[in-house]
C-alpha positions as a Markdown table, in Angstrom:
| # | Residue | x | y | z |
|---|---|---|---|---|
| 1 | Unk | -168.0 | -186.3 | 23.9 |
| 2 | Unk | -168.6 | -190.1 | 23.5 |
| 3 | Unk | -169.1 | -191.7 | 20.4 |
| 4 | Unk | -169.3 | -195.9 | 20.0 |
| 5 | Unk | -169.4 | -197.8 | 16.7 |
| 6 | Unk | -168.2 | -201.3 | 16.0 |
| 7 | Unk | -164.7 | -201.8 | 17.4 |
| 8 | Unk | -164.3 | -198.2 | 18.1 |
| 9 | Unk | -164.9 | -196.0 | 21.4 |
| 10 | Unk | -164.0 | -192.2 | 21.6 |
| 11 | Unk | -164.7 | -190.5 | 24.6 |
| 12 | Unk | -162.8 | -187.5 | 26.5 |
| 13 | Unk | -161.2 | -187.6 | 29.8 |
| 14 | Unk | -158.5 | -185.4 | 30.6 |
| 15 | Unk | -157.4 | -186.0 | 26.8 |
| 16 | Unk | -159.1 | -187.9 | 23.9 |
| 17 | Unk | -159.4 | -191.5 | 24.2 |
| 18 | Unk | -159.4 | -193.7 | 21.3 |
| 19 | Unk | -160.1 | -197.6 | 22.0 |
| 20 | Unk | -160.4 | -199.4 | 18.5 |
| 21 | Unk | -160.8 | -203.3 | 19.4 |
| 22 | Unk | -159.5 | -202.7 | 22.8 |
| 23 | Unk | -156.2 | -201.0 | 21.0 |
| 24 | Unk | -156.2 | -197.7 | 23.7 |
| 25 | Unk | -155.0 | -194.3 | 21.9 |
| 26 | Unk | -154.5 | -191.6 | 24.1 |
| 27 | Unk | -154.0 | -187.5 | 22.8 |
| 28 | Unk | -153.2 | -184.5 | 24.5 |
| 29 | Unk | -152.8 | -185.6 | 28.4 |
| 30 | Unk | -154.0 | -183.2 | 31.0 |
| 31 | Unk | -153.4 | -186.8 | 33.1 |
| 32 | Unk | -151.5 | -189.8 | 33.6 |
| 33 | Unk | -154.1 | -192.3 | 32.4 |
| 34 | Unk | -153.5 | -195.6 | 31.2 |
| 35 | Unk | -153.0 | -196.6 | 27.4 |
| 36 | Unk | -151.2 | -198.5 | 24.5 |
| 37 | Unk | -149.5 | -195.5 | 23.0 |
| 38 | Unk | -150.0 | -191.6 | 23.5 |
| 39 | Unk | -149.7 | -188.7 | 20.8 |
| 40 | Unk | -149.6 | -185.6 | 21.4 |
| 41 | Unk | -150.0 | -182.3 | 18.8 |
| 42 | Unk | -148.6 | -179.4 | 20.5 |
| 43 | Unk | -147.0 | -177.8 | 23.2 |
| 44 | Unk | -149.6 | -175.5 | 24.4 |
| 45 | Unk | -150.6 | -176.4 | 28.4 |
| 46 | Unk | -154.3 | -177.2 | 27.8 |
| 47 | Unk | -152.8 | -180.1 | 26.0 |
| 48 | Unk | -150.2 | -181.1 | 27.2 |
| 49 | Unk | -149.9 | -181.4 | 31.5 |
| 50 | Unk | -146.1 | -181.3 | 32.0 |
| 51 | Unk | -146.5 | -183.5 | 35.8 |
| 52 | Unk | -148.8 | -186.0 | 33.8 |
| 53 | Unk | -146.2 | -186.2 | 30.9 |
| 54 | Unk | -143.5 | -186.8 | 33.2 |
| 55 | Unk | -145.5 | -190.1 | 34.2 |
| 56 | Unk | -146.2 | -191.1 | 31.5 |
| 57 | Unk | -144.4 | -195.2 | 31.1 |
| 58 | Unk | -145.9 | -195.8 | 27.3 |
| 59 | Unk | -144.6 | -194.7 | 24.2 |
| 60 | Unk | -145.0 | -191.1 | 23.1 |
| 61 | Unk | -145.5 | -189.8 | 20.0 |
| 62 | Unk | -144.5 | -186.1 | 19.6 |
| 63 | Unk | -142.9 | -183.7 | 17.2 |
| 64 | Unk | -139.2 | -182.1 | 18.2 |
| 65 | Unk | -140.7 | -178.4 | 18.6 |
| 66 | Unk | -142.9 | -179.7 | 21.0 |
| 67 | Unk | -140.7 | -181.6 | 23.0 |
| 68 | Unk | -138.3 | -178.1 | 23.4 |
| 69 | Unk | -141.7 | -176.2 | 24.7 |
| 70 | Unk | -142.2 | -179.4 | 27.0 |
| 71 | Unk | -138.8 | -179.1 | 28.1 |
| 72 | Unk | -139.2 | -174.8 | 28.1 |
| 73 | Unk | -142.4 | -175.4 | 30.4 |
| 74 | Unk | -140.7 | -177.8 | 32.6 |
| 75 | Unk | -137.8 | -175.7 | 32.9 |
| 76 | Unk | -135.4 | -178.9 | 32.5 |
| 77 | Unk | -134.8 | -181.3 | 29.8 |
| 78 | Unk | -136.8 | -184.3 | 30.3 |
| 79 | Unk | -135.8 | -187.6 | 29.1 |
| 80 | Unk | -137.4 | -190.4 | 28.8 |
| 81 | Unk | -136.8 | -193.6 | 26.7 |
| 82 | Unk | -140.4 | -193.7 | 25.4 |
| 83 | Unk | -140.1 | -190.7 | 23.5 |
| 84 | Unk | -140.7 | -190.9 | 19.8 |
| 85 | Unk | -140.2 | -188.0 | 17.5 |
| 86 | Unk | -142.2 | -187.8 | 14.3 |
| 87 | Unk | -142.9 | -184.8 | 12.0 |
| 88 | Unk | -144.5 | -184.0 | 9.0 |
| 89 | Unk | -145.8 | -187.7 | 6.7 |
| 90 | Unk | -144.6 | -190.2 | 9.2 |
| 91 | Unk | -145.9 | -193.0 | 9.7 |
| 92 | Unk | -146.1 | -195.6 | 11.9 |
| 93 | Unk | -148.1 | -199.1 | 13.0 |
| 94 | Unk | -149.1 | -200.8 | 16.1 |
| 95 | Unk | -151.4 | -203.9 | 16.9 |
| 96 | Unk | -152.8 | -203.3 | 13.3 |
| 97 | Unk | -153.1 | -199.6 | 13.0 |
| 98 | Unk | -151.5 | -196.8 | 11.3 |
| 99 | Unk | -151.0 | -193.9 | 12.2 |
| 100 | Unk | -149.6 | -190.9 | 9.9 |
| 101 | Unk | -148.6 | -186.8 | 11.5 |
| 102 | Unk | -149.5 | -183.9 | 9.6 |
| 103 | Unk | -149.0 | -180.3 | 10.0 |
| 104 | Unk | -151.3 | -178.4 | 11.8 |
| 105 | Unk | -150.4 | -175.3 | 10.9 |
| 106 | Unk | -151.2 | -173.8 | 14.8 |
| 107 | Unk | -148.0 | -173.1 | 16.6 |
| 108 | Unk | -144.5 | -174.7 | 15.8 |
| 109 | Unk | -144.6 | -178.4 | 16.0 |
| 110 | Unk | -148.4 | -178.4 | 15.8 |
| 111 | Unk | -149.9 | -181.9 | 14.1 |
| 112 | Unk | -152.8 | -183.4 | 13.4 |
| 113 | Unk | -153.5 | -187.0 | 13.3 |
| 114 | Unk | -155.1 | -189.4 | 10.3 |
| 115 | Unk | -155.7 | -192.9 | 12.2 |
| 116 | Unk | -156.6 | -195.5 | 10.4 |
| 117 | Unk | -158.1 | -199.6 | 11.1 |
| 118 | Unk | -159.9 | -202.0 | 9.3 |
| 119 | Unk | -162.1 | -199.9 | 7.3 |
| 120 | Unk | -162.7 | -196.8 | 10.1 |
| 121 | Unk | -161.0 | -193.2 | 9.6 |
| 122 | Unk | -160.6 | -191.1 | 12.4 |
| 123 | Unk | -159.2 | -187.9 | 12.3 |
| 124 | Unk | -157.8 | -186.0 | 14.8 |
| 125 | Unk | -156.6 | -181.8 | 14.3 |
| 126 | Unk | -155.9 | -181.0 | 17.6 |
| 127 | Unk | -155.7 | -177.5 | 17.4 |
| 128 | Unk | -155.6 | -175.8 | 13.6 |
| 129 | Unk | -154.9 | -173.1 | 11.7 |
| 130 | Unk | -155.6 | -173.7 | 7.4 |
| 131 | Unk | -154.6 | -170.0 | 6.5 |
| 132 | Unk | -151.0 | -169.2 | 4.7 |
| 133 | Unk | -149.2 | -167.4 | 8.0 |
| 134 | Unk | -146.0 | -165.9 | 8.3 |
| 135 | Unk | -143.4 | -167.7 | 9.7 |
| 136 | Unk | -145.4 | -170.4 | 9.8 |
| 137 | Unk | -146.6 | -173.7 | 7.1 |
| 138 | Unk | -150.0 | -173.7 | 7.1 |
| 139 | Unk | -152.5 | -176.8 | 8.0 |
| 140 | Unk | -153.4 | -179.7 | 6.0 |
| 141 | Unk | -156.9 | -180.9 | 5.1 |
| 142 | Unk | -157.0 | -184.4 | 5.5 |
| 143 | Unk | -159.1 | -186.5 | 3.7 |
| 144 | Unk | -161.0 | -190.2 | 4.8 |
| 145 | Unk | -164.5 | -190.6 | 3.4 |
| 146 | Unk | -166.9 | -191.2 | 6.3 |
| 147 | Unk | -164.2 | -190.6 | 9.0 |
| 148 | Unk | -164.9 | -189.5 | 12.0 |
| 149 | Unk | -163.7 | -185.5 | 12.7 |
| 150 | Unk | -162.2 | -184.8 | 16.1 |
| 151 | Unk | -161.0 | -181.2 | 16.2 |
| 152 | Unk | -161.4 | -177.9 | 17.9 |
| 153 | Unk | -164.4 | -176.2 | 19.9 |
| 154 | Unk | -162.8 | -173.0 | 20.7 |
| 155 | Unk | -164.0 | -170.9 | 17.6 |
| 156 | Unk | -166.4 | -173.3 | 16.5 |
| 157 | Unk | -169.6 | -171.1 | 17.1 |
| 158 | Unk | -170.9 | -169.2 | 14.0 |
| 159 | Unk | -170.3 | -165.3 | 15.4 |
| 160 | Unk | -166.5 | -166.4 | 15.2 |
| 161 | Unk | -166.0 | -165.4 | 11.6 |
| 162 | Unk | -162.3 | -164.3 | 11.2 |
| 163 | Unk | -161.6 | -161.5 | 8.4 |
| 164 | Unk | -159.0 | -162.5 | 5.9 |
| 165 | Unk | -155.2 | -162.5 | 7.5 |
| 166 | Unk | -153.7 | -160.1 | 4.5 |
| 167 | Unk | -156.2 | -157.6 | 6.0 |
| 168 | Unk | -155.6 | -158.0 | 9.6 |
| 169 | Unk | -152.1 | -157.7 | 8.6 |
| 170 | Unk | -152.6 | -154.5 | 6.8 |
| 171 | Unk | -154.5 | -153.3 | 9.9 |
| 172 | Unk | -152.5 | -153.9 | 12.8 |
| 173 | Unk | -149.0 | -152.8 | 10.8 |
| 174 | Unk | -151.4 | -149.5 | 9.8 |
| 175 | Unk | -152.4 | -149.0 | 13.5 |
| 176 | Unk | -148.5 | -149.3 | 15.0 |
| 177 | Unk | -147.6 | -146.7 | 12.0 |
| 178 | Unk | -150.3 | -144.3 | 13.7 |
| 179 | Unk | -149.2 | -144.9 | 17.2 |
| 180 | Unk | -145.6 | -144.2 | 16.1 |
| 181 | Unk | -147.1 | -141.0 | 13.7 |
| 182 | Unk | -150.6 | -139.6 | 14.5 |
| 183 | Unk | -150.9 | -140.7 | 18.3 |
| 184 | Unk | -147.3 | -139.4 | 19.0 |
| 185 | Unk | -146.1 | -142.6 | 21.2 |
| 186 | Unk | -143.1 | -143.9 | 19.9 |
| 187 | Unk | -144.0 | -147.4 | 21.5 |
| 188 | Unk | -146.6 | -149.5 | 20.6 |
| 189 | Unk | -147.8 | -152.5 | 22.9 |
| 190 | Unk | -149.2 | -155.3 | 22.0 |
| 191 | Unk | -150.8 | -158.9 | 23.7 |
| 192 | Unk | -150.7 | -162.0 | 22.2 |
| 193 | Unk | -150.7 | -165.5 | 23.2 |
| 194 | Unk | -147.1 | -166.3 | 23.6 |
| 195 | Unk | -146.7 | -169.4 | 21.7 |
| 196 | Unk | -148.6 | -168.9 | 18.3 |
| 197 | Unk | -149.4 | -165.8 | 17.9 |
| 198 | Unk | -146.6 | -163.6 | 19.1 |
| 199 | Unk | -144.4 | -165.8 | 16.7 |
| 200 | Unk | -147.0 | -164.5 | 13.8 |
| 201 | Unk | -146.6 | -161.2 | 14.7 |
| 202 | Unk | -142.4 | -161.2 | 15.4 |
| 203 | Unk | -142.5 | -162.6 | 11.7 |
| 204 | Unk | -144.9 | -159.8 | 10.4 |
| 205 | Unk | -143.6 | -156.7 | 12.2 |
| 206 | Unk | -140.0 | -157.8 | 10.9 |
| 207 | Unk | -140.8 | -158.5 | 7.8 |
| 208 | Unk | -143.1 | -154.7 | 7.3 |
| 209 | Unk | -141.5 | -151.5 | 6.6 |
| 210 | Unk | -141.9 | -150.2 | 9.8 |
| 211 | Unk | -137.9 | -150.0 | 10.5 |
| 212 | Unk | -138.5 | -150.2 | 14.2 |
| 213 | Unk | -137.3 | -152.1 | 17.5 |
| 214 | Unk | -139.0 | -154.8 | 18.6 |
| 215 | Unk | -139.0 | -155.9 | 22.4 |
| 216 | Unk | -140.9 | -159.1 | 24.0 |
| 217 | Unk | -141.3 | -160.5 | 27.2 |
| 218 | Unk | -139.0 | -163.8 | 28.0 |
| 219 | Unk | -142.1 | -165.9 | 28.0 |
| 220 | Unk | -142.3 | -164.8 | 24.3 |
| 221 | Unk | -138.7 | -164.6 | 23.9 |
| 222 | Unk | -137.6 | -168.5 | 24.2 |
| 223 | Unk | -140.9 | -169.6 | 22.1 |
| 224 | Unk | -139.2 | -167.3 | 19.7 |
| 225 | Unk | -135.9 | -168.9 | 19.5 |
| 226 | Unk | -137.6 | -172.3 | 19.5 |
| 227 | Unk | -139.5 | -171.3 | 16.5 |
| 228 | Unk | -136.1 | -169.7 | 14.9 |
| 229 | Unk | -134.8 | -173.1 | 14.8 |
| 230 | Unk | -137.1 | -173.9 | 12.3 |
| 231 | Unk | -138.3 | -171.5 | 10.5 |
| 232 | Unk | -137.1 | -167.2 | 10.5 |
| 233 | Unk | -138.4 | -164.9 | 12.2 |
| 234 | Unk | -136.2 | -161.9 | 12.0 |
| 235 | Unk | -134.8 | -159.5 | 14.8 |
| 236 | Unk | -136.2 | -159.6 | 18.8 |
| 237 | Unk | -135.0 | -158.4 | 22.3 |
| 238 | Unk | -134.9 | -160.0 | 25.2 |
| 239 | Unk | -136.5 | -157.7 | 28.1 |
| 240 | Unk | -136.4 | -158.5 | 31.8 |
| 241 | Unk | -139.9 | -159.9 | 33.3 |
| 242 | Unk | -142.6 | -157.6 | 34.8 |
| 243 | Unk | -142.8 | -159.8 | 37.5 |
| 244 | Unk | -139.2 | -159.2 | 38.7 |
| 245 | Unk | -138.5 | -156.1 | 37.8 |
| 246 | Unk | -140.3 | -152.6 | 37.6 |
| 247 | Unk | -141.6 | -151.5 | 34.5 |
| 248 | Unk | -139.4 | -148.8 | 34.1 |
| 249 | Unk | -136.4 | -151.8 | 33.9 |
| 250 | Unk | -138.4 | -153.0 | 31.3 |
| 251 | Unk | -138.7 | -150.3 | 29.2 |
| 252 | Unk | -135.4 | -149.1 | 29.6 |
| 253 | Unk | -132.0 | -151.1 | 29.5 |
| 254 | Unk | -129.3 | -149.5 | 32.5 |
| 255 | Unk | -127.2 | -146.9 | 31.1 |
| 256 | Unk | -129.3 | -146.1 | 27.8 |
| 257 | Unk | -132.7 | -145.7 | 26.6 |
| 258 | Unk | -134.1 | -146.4 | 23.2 |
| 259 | Unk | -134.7 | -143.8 | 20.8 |
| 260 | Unk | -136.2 | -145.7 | 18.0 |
| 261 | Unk | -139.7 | -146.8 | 17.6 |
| 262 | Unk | -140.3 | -149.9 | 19.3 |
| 263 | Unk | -143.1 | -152.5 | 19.5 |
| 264 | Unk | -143.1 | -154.0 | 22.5 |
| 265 | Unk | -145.2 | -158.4 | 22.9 |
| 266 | Unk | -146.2 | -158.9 | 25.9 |
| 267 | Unk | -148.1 | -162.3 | 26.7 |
| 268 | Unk | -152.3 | -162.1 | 26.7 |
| 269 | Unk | -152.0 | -163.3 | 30.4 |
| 270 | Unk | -150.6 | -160.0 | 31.4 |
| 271 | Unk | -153.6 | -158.6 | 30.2 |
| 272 | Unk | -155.1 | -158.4 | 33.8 |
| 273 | Unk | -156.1 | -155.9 | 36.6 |
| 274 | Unk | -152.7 | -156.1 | 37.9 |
| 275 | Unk | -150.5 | -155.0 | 35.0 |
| 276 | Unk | -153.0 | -152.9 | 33.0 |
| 277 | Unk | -153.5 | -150.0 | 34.3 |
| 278 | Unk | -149.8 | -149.9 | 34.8 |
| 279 | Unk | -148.8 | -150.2 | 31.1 |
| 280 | Unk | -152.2 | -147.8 | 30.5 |
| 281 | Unk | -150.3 | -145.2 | 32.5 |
| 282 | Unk | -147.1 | -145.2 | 30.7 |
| 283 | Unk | -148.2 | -146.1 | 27.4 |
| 284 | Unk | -151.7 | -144.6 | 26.8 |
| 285 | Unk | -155.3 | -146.9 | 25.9 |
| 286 | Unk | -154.4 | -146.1 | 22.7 |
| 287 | Unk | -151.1 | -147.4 | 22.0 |
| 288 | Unk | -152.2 | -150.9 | 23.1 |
| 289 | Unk | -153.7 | -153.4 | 21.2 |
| 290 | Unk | -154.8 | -157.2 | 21.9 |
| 291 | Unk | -154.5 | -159.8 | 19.5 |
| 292 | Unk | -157.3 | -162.9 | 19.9 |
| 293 | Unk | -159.9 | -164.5 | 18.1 |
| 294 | Unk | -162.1 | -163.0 | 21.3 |
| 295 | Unk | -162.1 | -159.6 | 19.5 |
| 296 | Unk | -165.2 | -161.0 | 17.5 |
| 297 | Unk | -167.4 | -161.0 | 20.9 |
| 298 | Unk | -165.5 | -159.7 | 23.9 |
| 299 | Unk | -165.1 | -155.9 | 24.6 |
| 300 | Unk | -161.3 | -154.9 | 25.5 |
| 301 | Unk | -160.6 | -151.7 | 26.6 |
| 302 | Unk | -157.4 | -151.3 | 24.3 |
| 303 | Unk | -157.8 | -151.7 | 20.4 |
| 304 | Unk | -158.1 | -155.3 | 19.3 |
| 305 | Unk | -157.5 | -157.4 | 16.5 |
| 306 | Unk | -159.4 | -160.9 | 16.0 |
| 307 | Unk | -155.9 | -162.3 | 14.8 |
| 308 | Unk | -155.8 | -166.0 | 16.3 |
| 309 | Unk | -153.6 | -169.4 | 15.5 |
| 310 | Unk | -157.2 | -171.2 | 15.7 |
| 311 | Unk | -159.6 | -172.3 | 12.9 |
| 312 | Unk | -162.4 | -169.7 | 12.9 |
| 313 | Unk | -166.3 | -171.3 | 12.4 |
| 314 | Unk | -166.4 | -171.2 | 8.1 |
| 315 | Unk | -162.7 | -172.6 | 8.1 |
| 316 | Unk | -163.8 | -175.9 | 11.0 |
| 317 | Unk | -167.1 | -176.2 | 8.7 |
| 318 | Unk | -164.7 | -176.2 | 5.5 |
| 319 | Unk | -162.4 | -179.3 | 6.7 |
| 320 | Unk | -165.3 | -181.1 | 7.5 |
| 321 | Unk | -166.8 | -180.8 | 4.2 |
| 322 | Unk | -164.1 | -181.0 | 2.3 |
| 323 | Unk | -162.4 | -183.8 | 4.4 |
| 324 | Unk | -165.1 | -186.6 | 3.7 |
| 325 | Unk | -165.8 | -186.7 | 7.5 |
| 326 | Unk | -169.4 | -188.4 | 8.3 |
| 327 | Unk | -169.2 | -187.3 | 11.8 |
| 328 | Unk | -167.7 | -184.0 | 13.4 |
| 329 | Unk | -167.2 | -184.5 | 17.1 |
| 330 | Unk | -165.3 | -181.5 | 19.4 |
| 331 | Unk | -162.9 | -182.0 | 21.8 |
């Protein structure tokens, strides 16, 4: 991506560059490169490279949520003195441009950008979700007639055309009531990308009238309490990591075993060769489901639902249209 207009330069390396008159923006690090300020609008680690953020000497601009998943991925709490937190309608100014957050609406924390000099609008979504989720406030369209629209490639093609969320919700809480009925399992299994999505569905499942137990691996689990801080998400276990433990530890506490029904998230990186056919074996194919916006064009061998924190095709083409954008550019 490269784009050059009067006093304005966008290109991408290892993040989004921004140079407006020599004024360098930089978004989403994956490296320590050199710049006037850096924003950043989420957590998630093809954002956001943790050694790269370390390094960072200029002032970052970052919401609280994401700083806690920084400080979750690093393992440690980092401080630095550059570290500015905004949220929701800040604002701010530098060398003659401003600046303002919005939600995003894609994971807790998630924001978008609205940057603004001289008579040039560029917007930036980072990743987005528009839709009204659960547990989560929903993503702004921003509007700047003839901006320039930076946002998200990863469901941008036209197969990726998500059903509507009140019927994916209807779906998956119909398909766990089957596995705990019709299919005789009384656990149900699910993958889901850990921070986003697993918070969606924590939210949903508690908030149905399914009346069961629900377990999630610790990669899910802090991501959960980080989200609790801000918003509710109900009732969840913490359960010991497949990678330490045997699965049987997972499944069953020492000295008890659960006899309710349980739903059990598990992160979509498990889903892999190793782990698989292990949880295929104890569970069955078809008490497992994955939840991704992949489900429109990959095959999985489990049941799957196209349930994503991303913008699908109609909802990128919608912002862009109903944003004023001239120009939509992908990161």
């Amino acid at each position: 991506m490269f784009i050059w207009m009067i006093f304005v330069e966008i290109f991408n390396k290892s993040g989004t560059h921004i140079v407006l008159k020599k004024h360098h923006i930089l978004i989403d690090p994956l490296a320590n490169h050199e710049s006037d300020i850096v924003l950043i609008s989420h957590g998630h680690s093809d954002h956001v490279n943790i050694q790269a953020f370390k390094k960072l000497s200029q002032p970052i601009y970052l919401s609280r949520p994401t700083l806690e998943i920084l400080n979750e991925r690093a393992k440690t709490e980092i401080k630095k003195k550059n570290i500015h937190i905004i949220k929701n309608g800040d604002r701010f100014k530098f060398n003659g441009i401003t600046i303002q957050a919005f939600n995003a609406g894609h994971c807790i924390g998630s924001l978008q950008f609205k940057i603004r000099y001289n008579q040039e609008v560029i917007i930036y979504t980072g990743d987005f979700c528009v839709e009204t989720r659960i547990g989560m406030q929903k993503g702004s369209i921003l509007k700047g007639k003839n901006a320039v629209l930076i946002t998200d490639a990863t469901y941008s093609a036209r197969e990726y055309d998500f059903p509507p969320r009140m019927k994916l919700y209807k779906k998956i809480l119909k398909w766990i009531e089957s596995v705990f009925q019709e299919q005789n399992h009384s656990t149900a299994v699910i993958f889901a990308r850990k921070l986003g999505t697993a918070q969606e569905l924590t939210g949903l499942i508690n908030n149905s009238t399914l009346n069961c137990e629900l377990w999630v691996h610790p990669s899910i689990y802090y991501h959960n309490l980080i989200h609790t801080r801000y918003y509710p998400l109900g009732n969840f276990q913490y359960r010991k990591n497949l990678f330490d433990s045997s699965l049987d530890d997972f499944l069953f506490p020492k000295g008890s075993q659960c006899k309710r029904n349980k739903v059990v998230l598990l992160p979509i990186f498990m889903y892999n060769r190793k782990y698989l056919p292990q949880i295929k074996r104890v569970f069955g194919r078809e008490a497992i489901a994955i939840c991704t916006g992949w489900a429109l064009t990959e095959h999985f061998s489990v049941r799957s639902f196209a349930l994503s924190s991303h913008a699908d095709y109609k909802n990128i083409q919608k912002y862009k249209i109903e944003s004023g954008a001239k120009e939509l550019l992908y990161f």
